[in-house]
The first five atom37 places (N, CA, C, CB, O) and aatype in JSON, in Angstrom:
{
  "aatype": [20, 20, 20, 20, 20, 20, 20, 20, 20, 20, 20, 20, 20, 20, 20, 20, 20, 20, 20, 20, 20, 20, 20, 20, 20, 20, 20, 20, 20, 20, 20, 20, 20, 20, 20, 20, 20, 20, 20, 20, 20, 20, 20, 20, 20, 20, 20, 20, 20, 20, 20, 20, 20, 20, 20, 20, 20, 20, 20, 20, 20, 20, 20, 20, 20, 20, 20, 20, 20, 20, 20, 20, 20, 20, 20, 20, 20, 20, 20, 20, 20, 20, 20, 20, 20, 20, 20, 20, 20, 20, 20, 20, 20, 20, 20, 20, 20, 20, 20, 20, 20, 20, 20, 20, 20, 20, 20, 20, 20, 20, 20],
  "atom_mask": [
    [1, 1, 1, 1, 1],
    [1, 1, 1, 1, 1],
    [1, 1, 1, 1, 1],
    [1, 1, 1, 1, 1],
    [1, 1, 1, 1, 1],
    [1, 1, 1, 1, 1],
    [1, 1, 1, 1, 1],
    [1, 1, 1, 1, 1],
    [1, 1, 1, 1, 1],
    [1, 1, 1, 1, 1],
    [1, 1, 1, 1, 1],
    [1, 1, 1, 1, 1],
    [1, 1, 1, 1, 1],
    [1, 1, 1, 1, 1],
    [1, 1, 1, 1, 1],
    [1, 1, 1, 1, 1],
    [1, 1, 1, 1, 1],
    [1, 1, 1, 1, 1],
    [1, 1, 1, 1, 1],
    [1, 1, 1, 1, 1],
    [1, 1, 1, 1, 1],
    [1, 1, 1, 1, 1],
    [1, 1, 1, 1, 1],
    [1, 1, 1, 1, 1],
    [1, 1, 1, 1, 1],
    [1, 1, 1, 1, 1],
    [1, 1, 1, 1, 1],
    [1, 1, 1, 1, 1],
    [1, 1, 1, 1, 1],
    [1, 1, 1, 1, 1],
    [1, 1, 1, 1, 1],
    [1, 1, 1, 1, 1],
    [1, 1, 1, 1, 1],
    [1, 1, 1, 1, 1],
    [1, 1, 1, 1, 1],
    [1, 1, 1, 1, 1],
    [1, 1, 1, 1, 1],
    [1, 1, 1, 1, 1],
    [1, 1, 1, 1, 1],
    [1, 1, 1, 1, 1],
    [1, 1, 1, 1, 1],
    [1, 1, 1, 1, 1],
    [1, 1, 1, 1, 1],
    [1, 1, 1, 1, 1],
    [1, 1, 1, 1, 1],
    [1, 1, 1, 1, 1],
    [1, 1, 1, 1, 1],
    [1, 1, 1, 1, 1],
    [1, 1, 1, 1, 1],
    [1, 1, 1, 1, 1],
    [1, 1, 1, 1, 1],
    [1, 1, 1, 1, 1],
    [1, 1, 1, 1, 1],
    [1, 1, 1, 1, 1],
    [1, 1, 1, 1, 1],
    [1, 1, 1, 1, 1],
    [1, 1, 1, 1, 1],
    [1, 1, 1, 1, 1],
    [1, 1, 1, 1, 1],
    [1, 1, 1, 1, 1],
    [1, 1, 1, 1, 1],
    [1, 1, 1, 1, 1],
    [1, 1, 1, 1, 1],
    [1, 1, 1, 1, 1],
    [1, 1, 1, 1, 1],
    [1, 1, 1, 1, 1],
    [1, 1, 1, 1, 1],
    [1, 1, 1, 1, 1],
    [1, 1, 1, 1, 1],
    [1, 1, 1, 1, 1],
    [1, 1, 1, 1, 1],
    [1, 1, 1, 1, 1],
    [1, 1, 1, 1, 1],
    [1, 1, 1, 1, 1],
    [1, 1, 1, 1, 1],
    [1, 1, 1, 1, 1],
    [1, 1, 1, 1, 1],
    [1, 1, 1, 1, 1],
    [1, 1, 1, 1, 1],
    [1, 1, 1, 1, 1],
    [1, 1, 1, 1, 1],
    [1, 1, 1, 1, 1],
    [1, 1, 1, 1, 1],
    [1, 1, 1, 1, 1],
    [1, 1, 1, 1, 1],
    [1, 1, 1, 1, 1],
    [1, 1, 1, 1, 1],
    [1, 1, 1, 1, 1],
    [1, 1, 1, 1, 1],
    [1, 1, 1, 1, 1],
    [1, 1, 1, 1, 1],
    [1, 1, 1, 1, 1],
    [1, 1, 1, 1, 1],
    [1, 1, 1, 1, 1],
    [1, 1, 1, 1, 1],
    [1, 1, 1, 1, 1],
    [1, 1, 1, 1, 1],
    [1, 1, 1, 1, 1],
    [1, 1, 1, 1, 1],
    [1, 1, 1, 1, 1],
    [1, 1, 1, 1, 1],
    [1, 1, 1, 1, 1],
    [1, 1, 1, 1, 1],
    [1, 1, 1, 1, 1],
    [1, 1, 1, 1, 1],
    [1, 1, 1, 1, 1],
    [1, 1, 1, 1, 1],
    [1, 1, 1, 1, 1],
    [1, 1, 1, 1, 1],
    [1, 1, 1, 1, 1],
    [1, 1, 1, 1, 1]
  ],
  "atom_positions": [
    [[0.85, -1.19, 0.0], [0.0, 0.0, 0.0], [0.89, 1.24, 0.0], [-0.96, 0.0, 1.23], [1.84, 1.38, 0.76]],
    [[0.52, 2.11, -0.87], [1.3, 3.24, -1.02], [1.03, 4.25, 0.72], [0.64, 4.09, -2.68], [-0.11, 4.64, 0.95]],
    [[1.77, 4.46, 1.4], [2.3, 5.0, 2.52], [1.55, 6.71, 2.54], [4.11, 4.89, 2.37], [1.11, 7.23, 3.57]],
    [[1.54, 7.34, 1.21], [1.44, 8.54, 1.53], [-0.53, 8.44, 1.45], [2.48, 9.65, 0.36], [-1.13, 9.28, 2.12]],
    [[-1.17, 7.67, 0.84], [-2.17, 8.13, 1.36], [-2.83, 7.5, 2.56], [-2.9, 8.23, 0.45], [-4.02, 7.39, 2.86]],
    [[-1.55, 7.04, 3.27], [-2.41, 6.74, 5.13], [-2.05, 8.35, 5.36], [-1.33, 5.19, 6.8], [-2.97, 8.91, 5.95]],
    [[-1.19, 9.01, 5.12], [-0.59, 10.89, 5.43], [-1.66, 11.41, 6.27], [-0.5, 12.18, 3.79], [-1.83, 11.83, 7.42]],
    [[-2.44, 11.14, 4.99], [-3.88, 12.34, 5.51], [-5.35, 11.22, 4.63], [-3.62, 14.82, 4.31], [-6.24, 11.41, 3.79]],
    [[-4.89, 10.2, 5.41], [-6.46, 8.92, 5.15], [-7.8, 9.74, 4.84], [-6.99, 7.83, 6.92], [-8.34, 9.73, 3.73]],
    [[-8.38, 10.6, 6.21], [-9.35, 11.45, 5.68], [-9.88, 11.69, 4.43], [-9.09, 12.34, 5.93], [-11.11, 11.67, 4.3]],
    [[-8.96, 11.99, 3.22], [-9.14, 12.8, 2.02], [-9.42, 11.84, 1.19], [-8.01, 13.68, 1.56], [-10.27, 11.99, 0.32]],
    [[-8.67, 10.6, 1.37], [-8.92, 9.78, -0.04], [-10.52, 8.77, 1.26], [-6.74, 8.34, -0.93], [-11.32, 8.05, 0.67]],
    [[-10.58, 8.85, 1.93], [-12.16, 8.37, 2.67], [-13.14, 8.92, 2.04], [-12.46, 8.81, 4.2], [-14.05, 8.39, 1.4]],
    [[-12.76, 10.76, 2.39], [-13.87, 11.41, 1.8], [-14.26, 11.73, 0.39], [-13.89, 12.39, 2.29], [-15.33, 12.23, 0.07]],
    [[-13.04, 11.33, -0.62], [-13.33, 11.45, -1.81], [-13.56, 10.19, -2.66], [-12.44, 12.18, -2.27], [-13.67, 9.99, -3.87]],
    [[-13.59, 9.09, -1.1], [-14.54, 7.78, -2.04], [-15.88, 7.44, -1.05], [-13.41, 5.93, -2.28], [-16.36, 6.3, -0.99]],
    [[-16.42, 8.59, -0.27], [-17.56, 8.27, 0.08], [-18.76, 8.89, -0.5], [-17.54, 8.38, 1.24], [-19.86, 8.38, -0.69]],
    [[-18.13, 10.69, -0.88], [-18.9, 11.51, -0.97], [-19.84, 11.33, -2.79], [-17.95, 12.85, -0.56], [-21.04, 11.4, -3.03]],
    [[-18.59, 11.07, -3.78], [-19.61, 10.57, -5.05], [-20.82, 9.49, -4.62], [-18.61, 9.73, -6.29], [-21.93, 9.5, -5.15]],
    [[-20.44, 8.62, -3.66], [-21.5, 7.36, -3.31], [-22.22, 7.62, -2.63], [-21.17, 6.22, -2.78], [-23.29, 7.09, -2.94]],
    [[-22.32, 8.38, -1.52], [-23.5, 9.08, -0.42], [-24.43, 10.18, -1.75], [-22.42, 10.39, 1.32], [-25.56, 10.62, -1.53]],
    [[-23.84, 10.4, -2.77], [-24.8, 11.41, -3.8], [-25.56, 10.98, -4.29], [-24.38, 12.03, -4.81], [-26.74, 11.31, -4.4]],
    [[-24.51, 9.43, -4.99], [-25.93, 8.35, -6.0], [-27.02, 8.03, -4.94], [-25.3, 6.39, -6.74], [-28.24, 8.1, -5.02]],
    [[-26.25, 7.69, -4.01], [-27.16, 7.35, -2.89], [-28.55, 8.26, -2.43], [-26.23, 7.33, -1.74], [-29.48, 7.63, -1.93]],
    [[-28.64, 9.36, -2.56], [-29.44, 10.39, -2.17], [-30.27, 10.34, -3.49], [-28.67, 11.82, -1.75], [-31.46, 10.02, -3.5]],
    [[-29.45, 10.73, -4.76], [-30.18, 10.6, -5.93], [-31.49, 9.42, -6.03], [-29.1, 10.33, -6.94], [-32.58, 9.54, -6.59]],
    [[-30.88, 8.18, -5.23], [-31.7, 7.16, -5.93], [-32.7, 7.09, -5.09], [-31.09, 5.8, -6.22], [-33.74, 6.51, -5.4]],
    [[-32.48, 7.89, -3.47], [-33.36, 7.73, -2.82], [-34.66, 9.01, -3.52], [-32.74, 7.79, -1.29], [-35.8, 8.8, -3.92]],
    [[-34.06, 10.01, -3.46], [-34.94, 11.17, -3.85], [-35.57, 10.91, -4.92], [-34.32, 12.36, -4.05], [-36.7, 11.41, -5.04]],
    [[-35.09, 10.18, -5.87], [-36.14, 9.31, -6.77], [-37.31, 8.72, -6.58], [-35.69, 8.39, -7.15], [-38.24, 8.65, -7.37]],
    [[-37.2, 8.15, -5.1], [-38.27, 7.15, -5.17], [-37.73, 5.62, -5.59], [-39.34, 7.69, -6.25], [-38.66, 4.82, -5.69]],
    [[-36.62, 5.16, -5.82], [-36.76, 4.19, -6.25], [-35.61, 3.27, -5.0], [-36.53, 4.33, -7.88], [-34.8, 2.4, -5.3]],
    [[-35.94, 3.87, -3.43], [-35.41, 3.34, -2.56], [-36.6, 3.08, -1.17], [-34.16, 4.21, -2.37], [-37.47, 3.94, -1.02]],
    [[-36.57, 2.47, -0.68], [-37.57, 2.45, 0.68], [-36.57, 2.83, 1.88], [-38.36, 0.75, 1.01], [-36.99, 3.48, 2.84]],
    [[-35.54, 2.5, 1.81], [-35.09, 3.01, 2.77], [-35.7, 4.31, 3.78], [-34.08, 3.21, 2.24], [-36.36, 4.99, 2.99]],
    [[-35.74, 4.74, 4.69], [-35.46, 5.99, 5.33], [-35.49, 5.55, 6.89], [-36.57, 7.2, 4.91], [-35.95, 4.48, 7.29]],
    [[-34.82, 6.74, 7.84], [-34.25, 6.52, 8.66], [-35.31, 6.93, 9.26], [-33.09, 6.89, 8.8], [-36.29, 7.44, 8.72]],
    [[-35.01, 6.51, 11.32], [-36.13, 7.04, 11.86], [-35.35, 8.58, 12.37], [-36.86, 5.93, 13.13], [-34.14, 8.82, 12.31]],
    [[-36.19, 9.29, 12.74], [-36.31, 10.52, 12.88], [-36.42, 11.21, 14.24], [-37.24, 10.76, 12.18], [-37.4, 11.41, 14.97]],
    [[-34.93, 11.56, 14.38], [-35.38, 12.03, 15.9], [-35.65, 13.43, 16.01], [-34.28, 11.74, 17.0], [-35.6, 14.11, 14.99]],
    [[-36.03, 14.16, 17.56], [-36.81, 14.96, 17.8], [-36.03, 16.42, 17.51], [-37.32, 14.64, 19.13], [-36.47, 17.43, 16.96]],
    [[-34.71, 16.15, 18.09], [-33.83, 16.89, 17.59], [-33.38, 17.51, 16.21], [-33.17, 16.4, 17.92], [-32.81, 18.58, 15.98]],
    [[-33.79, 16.53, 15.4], [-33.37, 16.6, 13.7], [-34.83, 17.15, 13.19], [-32.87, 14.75, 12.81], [-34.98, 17.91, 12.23]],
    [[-35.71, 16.73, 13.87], [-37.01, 17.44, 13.74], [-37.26, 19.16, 13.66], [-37.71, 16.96, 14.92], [-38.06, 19.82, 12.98]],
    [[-36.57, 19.45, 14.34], [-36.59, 21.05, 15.14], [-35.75, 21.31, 14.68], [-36.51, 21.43, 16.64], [-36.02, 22.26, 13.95]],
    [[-34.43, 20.98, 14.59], [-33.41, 21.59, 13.4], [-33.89, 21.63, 11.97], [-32.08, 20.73, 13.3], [-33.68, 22.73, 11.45]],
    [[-34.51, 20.68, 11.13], [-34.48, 21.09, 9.69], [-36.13, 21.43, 9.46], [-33.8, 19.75, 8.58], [-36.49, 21.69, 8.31]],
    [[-36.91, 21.43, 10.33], [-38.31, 21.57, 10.43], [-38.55, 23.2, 10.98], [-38.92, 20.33, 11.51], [-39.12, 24.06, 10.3]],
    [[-38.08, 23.38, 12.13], [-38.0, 24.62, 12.64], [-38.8, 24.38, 13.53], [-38.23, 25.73, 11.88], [-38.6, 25.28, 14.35]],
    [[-39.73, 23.63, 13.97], [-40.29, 23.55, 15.27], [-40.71, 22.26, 15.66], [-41.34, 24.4, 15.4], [-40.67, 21.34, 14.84]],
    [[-41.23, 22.03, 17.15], [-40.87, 20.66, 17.77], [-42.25, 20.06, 16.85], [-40.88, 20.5, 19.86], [-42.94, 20.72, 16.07]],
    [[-42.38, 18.76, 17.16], [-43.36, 17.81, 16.3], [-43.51, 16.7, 17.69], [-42.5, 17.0, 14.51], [-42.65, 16.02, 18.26]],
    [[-44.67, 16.81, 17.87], [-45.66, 15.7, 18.88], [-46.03, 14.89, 18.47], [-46.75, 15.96, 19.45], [-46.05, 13.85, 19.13]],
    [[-46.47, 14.92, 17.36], [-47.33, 13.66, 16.54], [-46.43, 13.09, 15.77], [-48.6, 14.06, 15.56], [-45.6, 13.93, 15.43]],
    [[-46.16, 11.76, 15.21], [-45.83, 10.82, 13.83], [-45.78, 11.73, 12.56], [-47.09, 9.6, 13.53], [-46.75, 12.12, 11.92]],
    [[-44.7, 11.93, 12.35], [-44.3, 12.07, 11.22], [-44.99, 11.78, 9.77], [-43.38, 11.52, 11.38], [-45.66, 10.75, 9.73]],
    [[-44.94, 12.46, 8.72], [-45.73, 11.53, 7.61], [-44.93, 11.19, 6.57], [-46.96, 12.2, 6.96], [-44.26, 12.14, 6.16]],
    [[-44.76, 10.03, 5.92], [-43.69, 9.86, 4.95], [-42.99, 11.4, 4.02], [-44.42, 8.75, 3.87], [-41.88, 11.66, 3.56]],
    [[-43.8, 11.86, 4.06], [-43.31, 13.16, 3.3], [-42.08, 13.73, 4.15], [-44.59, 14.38, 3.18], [-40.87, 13.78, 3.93]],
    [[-42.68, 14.04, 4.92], [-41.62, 15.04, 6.08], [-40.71, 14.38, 6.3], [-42.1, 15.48, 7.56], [-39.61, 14.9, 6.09]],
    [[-40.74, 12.72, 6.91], [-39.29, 12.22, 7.11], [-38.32, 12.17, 5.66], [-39.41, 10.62, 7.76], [-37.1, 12.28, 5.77]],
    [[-38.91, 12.02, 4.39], [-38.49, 12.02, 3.12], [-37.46, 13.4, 3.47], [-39.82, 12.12, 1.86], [-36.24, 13.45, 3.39]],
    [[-38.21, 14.22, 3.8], [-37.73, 16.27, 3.35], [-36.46, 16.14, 4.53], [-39.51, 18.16, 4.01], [-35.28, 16.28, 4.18]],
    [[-36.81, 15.88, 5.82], [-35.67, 15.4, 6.52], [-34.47, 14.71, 6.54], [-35.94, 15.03, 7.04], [-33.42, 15.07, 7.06]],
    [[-34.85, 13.15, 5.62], [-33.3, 12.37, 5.02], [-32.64, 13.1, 4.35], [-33.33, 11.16, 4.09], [-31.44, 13.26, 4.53]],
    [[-33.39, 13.73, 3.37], [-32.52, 14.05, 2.03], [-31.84, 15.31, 2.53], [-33.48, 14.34, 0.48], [-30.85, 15.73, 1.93]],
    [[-32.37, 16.03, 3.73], [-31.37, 17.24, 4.53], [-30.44, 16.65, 5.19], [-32.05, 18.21, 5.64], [-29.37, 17.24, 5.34]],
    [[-30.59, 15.73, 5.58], [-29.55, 14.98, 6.48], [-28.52, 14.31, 5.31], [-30.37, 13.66, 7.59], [-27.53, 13.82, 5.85]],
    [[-28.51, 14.21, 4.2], [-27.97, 13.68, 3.43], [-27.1, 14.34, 2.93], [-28.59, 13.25, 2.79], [-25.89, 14.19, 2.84]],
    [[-27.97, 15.3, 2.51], [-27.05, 16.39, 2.16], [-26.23, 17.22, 2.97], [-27.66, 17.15, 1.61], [-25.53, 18.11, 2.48]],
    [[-26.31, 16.94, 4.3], [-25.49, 17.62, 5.49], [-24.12, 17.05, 5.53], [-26.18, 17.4, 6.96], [-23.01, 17.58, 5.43]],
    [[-24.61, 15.43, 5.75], [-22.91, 14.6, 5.5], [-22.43, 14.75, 4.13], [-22.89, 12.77, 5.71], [-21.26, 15.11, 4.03]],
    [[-23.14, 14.54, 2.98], [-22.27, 14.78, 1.65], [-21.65, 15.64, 1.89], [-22.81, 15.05, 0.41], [-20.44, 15.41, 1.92]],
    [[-22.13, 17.12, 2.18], [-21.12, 18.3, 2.73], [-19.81, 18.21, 3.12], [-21.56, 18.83, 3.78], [-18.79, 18.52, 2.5]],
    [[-20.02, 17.5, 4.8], [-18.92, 17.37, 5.27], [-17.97, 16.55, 4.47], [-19.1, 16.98, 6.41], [-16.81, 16.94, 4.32]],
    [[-18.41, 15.34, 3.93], [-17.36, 14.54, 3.27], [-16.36, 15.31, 2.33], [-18.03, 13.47, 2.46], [-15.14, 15.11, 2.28]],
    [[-17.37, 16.56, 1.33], [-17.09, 17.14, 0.37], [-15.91, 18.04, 0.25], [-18.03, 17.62, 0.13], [-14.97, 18.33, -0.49]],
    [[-16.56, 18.36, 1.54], [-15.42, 19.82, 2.2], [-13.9, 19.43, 2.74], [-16.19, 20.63, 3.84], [-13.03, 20.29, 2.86]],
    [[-13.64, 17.75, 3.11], [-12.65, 17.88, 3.41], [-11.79, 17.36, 2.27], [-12.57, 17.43, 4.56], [-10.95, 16.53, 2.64]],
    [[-11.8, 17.65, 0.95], [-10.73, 17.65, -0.17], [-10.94, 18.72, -0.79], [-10.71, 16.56, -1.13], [-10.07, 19.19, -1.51]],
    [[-12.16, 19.31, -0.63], [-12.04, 20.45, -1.6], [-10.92, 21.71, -1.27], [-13.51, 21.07, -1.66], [-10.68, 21.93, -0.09]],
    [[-10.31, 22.42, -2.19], [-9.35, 23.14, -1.94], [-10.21, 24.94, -1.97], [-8.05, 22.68, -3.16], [-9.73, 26.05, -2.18]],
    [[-11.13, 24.65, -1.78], [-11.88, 26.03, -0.8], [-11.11, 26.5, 0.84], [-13.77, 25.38, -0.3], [-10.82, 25.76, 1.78]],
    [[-10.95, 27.84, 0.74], [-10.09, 28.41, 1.71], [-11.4, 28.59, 3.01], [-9.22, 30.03, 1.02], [-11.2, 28.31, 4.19]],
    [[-12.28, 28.94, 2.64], [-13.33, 29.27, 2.9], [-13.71, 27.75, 4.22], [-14.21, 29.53, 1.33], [-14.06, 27.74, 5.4]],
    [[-13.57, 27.24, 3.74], [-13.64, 25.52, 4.47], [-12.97, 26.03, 5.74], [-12.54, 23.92, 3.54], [-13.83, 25.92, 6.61]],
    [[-12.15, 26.41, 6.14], [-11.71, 27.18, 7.63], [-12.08, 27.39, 8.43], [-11.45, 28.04, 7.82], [-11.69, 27.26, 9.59]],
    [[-13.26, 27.9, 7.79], [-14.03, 28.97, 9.08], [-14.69, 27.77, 10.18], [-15.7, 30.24, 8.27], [-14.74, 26.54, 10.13]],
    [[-15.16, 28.78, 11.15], [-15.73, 28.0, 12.47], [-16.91, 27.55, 12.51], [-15.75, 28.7, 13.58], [-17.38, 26.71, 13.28]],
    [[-17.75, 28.54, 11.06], [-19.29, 28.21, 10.59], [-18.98, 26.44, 10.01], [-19.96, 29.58, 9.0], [-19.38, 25.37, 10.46]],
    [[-18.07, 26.79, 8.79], [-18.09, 24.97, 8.13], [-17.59, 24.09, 8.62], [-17.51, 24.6, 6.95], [-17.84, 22.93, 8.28]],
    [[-16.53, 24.51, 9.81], [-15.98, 23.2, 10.73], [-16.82, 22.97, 11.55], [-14.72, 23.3, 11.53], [-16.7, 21.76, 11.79]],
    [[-17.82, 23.46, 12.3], [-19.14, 23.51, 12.93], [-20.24, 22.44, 11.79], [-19.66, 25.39, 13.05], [-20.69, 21.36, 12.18]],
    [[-20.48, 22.91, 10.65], [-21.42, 21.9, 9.79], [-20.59, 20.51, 9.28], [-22.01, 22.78, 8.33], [-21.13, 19.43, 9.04]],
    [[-18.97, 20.82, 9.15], [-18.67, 19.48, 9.02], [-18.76, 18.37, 9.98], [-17.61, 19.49, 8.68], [-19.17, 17.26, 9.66]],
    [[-18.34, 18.7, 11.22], [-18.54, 18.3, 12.77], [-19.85, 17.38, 12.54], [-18.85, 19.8, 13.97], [-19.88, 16.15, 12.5]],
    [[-21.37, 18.66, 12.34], [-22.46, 17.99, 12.16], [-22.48, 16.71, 11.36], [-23.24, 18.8, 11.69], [-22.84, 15.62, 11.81]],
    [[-22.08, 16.94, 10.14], [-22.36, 16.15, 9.18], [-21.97, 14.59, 9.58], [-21.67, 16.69, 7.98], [-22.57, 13.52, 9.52]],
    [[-20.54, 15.05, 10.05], [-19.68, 13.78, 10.3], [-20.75, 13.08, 11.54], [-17.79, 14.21, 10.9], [-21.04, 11.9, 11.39]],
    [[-21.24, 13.72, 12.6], [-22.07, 12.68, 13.65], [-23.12, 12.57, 13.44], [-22.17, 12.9, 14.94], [-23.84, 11.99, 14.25]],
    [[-23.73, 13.19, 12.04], [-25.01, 12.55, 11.47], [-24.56, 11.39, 10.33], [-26.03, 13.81, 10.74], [-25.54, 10.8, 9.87]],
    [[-23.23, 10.93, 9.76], [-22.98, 10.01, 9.29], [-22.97, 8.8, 10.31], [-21.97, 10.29, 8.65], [-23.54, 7.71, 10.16]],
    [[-22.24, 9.19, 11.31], [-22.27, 7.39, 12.32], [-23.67, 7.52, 12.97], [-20.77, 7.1, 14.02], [-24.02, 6.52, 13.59]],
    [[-24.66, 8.7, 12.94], [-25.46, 8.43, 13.73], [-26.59, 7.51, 12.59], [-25.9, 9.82, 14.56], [-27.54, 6.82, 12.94]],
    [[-26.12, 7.78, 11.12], [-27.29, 7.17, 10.14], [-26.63, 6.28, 9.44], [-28.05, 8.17, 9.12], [-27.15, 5.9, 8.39]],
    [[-25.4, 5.75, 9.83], [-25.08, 4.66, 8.83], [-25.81, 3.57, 8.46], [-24.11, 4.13, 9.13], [-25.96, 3.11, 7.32]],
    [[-26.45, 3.04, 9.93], [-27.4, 1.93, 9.3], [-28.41, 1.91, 8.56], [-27.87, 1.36, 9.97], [-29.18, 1.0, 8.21]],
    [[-28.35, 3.07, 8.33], [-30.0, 3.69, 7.31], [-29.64, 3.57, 6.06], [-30.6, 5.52, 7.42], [-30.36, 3.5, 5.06]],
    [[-28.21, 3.54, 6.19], [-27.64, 3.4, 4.67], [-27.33, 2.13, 3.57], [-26.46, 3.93, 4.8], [-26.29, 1.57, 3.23]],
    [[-28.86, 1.96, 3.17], [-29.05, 1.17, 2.41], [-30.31, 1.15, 1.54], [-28.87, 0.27, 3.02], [-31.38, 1.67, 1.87]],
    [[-29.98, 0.23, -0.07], [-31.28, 0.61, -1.04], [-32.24, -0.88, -1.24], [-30.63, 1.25, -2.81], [-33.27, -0.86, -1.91]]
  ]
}
């Protein structure tokens, strides 16, 4: 195994997860996946904007994955891209997110 990409593992992780977490979203946002994750109360009020008492309806958890999806693609995205901008405390803050909404939804991850 070539040595230099254990250097910085991260980069070649995130630039063979992030094309596959996309098809992945694609095929879900299609419709042509059943998958979806369950939905906690927290992720509710973050991409919803306010708390939710009642069951969810396939729609809303749908509008929810595909935010959550697109939260980790982010993070994956951001750590090869050569954006300076990637620095700041705002995107190390959403990569952070992204990254503990990836182990928190891995098992969801499937078609």
């Amino acid at each position: 195994m070539d040595t230099l990409k254990l250097y910085n593992l991260k980069i070649d992780i995130a630039k063979y997860l992030a094309p596959r977490l996309s098809e992945f979203k694609e095929i879900f946002a299609n419709k042509n996946s059943p998958t979806i994750q369950q939905v906690q109360k927290e992720e509710i009020q973050y991409y919803l904007g306010y708390d939710y008492e009642v069951e969810l309806n396939f729609n809303e958890k749908e509008t929810i994955w595909i935010r959550i999806l697109d939260d980790i693609i982010f993070a994956f995205e951001s750590y090869y891209k050569e954006d300076k901008s990637f620095n700041s405390k705002e995107i190390i803050e959403k990569q952070n997110r992204g990254l503990k909404l990836f182990a928190k939804s891995f098992k969801d991850l499937w078609i």
